[in-house]
C-alpha positions, 0 to 999 in steps of 0.5 A, spaced: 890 203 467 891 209 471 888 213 477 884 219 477 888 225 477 884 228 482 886 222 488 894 221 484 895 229 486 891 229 493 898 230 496 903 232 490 909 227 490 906 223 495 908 228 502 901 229 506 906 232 511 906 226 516 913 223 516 916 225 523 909 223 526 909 216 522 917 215 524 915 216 531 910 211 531 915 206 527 920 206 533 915 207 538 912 200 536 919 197 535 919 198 543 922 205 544 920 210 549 917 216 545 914 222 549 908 223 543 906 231 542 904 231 535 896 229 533 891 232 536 888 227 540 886 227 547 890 224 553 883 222 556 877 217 553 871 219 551 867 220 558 863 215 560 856 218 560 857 218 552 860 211 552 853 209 556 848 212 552 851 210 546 851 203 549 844 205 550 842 207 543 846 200 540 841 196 544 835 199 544 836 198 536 838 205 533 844 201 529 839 201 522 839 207 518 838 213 520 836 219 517 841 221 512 841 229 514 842 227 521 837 225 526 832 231 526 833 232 535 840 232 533 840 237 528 835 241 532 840 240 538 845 243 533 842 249 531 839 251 538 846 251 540 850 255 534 845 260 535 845 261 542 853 262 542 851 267 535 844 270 535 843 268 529 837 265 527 839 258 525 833 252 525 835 245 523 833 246 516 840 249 516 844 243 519 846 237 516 850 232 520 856 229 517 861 223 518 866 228 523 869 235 521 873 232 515 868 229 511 864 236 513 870 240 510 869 236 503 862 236 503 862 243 504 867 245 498 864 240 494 857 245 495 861 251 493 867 249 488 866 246 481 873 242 478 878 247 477 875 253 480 880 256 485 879 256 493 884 259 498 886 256 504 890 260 510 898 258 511 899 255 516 894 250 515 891 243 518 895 238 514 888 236 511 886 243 508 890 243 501 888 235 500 880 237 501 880 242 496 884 239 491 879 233 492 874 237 491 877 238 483 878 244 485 885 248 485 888 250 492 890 257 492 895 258 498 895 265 502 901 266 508 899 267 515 907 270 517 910 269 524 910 278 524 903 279 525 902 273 529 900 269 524 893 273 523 891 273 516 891 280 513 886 283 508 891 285 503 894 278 503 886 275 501 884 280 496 891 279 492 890 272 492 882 272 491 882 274 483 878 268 480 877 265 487 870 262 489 872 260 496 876 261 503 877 257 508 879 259 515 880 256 522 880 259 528 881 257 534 887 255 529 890 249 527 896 249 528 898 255 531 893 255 538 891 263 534 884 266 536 882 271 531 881 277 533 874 281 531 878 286 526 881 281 524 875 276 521 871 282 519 877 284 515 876 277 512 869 278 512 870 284 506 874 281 502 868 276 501 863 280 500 866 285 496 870 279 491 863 275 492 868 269 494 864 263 500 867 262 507 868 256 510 869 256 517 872 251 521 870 252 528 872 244 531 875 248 538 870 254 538 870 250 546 877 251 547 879 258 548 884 260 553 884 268 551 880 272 547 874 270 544 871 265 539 867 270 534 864 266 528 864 270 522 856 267 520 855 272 525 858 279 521 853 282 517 852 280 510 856 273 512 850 269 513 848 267 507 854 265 505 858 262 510 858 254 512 861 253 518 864 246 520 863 243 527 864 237 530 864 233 536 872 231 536 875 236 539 869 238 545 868 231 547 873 228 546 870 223 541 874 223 535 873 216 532 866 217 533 866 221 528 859 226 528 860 233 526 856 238 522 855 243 516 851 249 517 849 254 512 843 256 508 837 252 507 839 251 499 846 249 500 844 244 506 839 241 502 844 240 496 849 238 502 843 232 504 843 229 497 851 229 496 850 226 503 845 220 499 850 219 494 856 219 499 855 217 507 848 215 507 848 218 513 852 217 521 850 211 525 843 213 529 847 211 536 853 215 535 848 220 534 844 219 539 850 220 544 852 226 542 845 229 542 846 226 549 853 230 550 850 237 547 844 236 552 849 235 559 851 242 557 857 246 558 860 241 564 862 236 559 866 241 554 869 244 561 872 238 563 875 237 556 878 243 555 881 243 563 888 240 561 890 244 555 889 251 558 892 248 564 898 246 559 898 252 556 898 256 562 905 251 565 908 252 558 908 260 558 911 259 566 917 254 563 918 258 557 919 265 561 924 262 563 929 262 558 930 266 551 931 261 545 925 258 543 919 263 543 910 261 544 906 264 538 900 267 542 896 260 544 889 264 545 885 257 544 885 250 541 890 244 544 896 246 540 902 250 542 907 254 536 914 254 537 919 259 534 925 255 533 928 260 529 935 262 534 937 255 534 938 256 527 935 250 525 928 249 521 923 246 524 924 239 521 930 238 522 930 240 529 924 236 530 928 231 528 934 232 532 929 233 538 926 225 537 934 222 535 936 225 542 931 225 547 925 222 544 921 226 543 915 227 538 913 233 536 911 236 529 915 241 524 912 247 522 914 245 515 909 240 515 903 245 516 906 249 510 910 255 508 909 260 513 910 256 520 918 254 517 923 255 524 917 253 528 915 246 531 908 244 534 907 241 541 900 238 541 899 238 550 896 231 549 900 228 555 898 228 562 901 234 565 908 231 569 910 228 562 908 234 558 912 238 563 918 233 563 918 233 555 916 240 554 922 242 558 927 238 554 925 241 548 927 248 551 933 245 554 935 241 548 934 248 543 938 252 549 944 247 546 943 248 540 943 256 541 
């Protein structure tokens, strides 16, 4: 008996992208000091406040079923909040929470693609992105985001590729870049959409991580409202990645779909998680403050290390818990210096080539350790490409 196509070609010859981060954690768990800068996972815990009002919310009796679209204060929460950082008029009509940003960045393709229909992603991508549209049934259409324009997407490159295409994803701040899209940049975007008639999805995981610029969501850009559905999660701004609770927000019609996919799907996120991360989003900006703080002071303490020394260069990290590398003078690719950089020191990181095409030369560092072990590790890394070089 065979698989379905769709969940055999998730992952095409059964690479996801993963193999250095799953050899790491191999030698890692055989008793080898590996200094792990590869997944997005904070160096702190979920904070303690969160952690008791979940308590809470479990003993008080809220583990049945909960509301499939979400507990209404919830997705009243939610709505305020995205129009306060908008100002675009959002009520809980258009919100539907979900199991975390993944299971909201299918859902979302599964409102908007049918099998076989074309959806375009952005390279370089999170390792995830290919897979969810093609488990969508949809056909994954890649778009190169190059090194040269600081791997800000280019409309031209969009509207070439947007023939037959129904839908875009994009993510900014960007995984794996740490790029902010510029406002240029996303209303250029937002014309290719509207004039190819094409839905953009919009992950916005990091809009609480910014070190520069700014976080424009493109549902704000005119005609975008109507068709934009904008991914959020509680993962990344509080730190609660294994609670996983995020959000879809869009139009009323498609959030209604989305409660019925939901109904056949999920059933819904557990009433305690959700009940906490209402309580987070009501403690206000403080919490996300306190998250963020050590990545954009990492950030700031790679810029000084890396001035430093004139073989491996950072990609404007403007946002997000990422660091993009330019490993290119050492004369390796990504892969194989990643390679070499854990054999000799250690080290983890991620090759560029694990997030597509676009990032090969590259690595990314993920600023996950506390600051003297990122400071040491991220030091070796510079020391060791200077070697090579």
């Amino acid at each position: 008996m065979q698989l379905s196509y769709t969940l055999s070609n998730l992952t095409p010859g059964g690479d996801d992208g993963w193999g250095l981060f799953y050899e790491a954690r191999r030698r890692k768990a055989a008793g080898e000091a590996i200094l792990e800068l590869t997944i997005g996972e904070h160096d702190i815990p979920t904070h303690e406040t969160i952690l008791n009002a979940m308590h809470r919310a479990a003993l008080a009796g809220h583990t049945g079923y909960a509301a499939v679209p979400g507990v209404e204060a919830l997705r009243q929460k939610v709505a305020r909040r995205l129009e306060e950082r908008t100002g675009v008029a959002t009520g809980p009509e258009n919100v539907v929470i979900t199991p975390g940003g993944q299971a909201g960045l299918f859902a979302a393709h599964k409102a908007v693609l049918d099998a076989g229909d074309v959806g375009l992603y952005l390279d370089p991508f999170y390792a995830t992105y290919p897979g969810t549209l093609r488990g969508s049934g949809a056909e994954a259409r890649a778009i190169a985001c190059h090194p040269e324009h600081g791997f800000q997407p280019q409309a031209a490159d969009i509207r070439a590729a947007a023939q037959g295409a129904k839908s875009l994803l994009i993510n900014t701040p960007n995984n794996p870049t740490g790029v902010v899209y510029t406002r240029e940049t996303l209303e250029a975007v937002a014309q290719v959409c509207r004039d190819e008639d094409i839905w953009l999805i919009s992950d916005e995981v990091y809009d609480t991580q910014i070190w520069e610029g700014e976080h424009i969501s493109p549902r704000t850009l005119p005609g975008m409202a109507e068709r934009t559905l904008v991914i959020g999660s509680m993962s990344k701004s509080h730190a609660m990645t294994g609670s996983r609770v995020g959000w879809i927000v869009g139009p009323e019609e498609v959030i209604s779909h989305l409660i019925n996919l939901a109904t056949h799907t999920t059933y819904g996120v557990p009433g305690y998680i959700q009940d906490a991360a209402l309580f987070a989003l009501n403690e206000g900006p403080w919490l996300e403050d306190e998250v963020g703080a050590p990545f954009r002071r990492r950030r700031d303490m790679a810029e000084r290390l890396i001035a430093q020394q004139n073989v491996v260069s950072l990609v404007p990290s403007g946002g997000a818990m990422y660091l993009m590398l330019d490993m290119r003078a050492t004369g390796l690719s990504g892969q194989d210096f990643a390679q070499q950089l854990l054999d000799a020191h250690g080290i983890a990181v991620m090759p560029g080539e694990s997030f597509g095409r676009a990032a090969a030369g590259h690595v990314r560092v993920a600023m996950t350790l506390e600051d003297t072990a990122f400071e040491e590790a991220l030091s070796k890394l510079l020391s060791f490409a200077e070697t090579l070089a």
